[in-house]
C-alpha positions as CSV (number, residue, x, y, z in Angstrom):
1,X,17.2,80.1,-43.4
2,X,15.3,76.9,-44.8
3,X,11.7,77.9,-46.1
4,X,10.0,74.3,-46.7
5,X,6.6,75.8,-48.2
6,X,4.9,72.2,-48.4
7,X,4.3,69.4,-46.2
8,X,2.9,65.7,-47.2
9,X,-0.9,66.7,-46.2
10,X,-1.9,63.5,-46.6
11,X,0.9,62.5,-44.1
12,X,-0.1,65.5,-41.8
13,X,-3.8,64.4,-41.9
14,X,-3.4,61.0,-40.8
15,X,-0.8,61.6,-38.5
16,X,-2.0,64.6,-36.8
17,X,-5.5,63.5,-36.5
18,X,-7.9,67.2,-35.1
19,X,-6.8,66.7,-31.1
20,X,-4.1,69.6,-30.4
21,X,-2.0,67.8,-28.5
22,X,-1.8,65.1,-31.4
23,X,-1.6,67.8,-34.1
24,X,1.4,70.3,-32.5
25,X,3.7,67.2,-31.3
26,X,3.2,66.0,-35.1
27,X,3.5,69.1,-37.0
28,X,6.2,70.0,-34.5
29,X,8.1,66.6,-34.9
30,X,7.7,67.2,-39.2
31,X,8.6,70.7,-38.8
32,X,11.8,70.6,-36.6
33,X,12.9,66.9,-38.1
34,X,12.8,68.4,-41.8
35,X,14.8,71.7,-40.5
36,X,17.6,69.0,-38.5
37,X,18.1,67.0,-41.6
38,X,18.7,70.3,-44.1
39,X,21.3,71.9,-41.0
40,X,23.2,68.7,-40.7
41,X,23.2,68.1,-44.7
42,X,24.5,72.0,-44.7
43,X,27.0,71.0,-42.4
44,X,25.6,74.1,-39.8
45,X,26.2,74.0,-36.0
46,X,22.9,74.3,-34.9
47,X,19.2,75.0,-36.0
48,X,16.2,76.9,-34.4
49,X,12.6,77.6,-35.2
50,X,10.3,80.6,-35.5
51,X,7.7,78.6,-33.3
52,X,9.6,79.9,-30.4
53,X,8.4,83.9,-31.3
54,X,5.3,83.0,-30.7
55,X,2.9,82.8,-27.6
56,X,0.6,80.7,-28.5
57,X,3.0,78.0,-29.1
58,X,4.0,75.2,-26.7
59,X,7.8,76.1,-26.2
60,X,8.7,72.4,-23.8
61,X,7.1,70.2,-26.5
62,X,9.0,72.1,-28.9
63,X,12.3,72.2,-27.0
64,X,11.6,68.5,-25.9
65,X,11.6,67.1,-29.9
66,X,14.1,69.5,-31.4
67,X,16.3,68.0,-28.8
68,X,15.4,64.8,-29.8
69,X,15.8,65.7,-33.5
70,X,18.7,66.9,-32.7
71,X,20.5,64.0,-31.7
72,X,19.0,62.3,-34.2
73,X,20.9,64.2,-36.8
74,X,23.4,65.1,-34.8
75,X,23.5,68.7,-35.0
76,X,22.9,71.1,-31.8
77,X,19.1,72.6,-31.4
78,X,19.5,76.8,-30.5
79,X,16.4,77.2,-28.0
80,X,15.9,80.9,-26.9
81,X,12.4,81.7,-25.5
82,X,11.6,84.4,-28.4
83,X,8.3,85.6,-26.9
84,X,9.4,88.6,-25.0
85,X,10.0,90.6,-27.9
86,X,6.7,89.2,-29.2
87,X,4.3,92.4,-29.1
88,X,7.4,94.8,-30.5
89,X,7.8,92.3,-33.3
90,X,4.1,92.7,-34.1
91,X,3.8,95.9,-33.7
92,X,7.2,96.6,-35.6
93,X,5.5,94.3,-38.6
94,X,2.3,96.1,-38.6
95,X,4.1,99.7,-39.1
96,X,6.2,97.7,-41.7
97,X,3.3,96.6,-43.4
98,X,4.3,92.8,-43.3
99,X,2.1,90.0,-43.5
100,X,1.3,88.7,-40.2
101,X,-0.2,85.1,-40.5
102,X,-3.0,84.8,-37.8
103,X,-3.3,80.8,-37.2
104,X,0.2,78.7,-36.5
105,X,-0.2,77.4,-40.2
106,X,-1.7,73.7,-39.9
107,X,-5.2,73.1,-41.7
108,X,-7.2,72.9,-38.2
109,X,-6.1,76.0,-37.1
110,X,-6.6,77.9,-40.2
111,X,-10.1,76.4,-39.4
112,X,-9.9,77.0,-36.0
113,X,-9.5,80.8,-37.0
114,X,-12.9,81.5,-38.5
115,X,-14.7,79.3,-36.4
């Protein structure tokens, strides 16, 4: 499991811009380009993302770069649509007493949640 707790916010900022499409295909294309590169350098068959749990997340633009990514790096890209375990998973966490974050983790929508 790679766990990459900081991103180039600078980067993010001019890159993503505050239009969602602009933002997730960015933050996508960092996210999933930063996860290829540590799978091919670890010599793994294939990598995957925890985007694809959630329902609020835009599954073809996320299939459509990690594919891209992908063959990039060349290692293989593991899509599964997560989502239909989705409410268990939540529901599992909350009796668990795990932290569920509430926003997909870029700046706008961590503004976007208390607006």
């Amino acid at each position: 499991m790679l766990v990459k707790d900081s991103y180039e916010l600078e980067e993010f900022l001019r890159g993503a811009l505050s239009e969602p499409e602009l933002r997730c295909r960015f933050c996508y294309r960092l996210r999933l380009e930063a996860t290829a590169q540590e799978a091919a350098a670890g010599k793994f068959d294939a990598f995957t993302t925890t985007l694809l749990v959630s329902k609020y997340q835009r599954h073809e633009l996320i299939k459509t770069i990690a594919q891209e990514v992908a063959q990039k790096y060349g290692v293989d890209f593991y899509y599964e649509d997560f989502r239909r375990g989705y409410y268990q998973g939540q529901n599992r966490a909350r009796e668990l007493g795990i932290y569920r974050q509430k926003y997909c983790g870029c700046i706008f929508s961590e503004r976007d949640r208390y607006i």
